[in-house]
N, C-alpha and C positions, 0 to 999 in steps of 0.2 A: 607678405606671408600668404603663404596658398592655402586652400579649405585643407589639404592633407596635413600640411605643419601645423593648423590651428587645432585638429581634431589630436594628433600626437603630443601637442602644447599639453592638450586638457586632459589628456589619458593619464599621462606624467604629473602634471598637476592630483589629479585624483587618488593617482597610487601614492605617491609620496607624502600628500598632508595630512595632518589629522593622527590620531593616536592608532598604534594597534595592536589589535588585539590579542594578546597574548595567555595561552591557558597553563597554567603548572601542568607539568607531566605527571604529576601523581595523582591529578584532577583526572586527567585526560584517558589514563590507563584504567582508574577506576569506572569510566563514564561509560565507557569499550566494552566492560564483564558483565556477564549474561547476567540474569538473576538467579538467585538460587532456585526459588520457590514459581512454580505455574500455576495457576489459576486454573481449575476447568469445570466449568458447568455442564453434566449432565442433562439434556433436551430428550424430551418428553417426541418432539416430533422435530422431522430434519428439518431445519431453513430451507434447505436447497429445494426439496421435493415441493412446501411448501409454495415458494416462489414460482418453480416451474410449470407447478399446476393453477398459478394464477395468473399466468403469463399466456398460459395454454387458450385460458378462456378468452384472451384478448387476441391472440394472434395464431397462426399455425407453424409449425416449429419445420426447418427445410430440408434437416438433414436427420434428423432425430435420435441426436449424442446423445441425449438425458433420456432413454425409450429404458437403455438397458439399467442406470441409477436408477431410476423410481419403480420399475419394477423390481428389482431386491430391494430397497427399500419399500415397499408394501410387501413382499412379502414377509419381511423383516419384523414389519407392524402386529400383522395377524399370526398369533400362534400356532 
């Protein structure tokens, strides 16, 4: 037997023993539905801006996609 039919032996070995696993479909449909209800916390300050400007202070940014976010965001901050 050659490495190809030993590695096909064990493939086939693998899929066929053993139990499996089977889900009821009314499990399964249920598992699938959005939830009803979101969650959303109100932040006091953006993460993203946050991040950016401490990323800033580590590195210099190359093309400066975030120039235009954190400028509306700060002005967003100050009334």
């Amino acid at each position: 037997m050659n490495e190809k039919e030993q590695l096909e032996q064990q493939m086939t070995e693998t899929l066929t023993e053993g139990k499996m696993e089977a889900q009821e479909p009314d499990e399964a449909a249920r598992e699938r539905l959005r939830p009803r209800y979101e969650i959303r916390i109100q932040a006091s300050t953006d993460p993203i801006v946050a991040e950016t400007r401490k990323f800033r202070t580590m590195a210099k940014e190359i093309d400066g996609r975030y120039d235009r976010y954190v400028r509306q965001a700060e002005q967003q901050d100050c009334p």
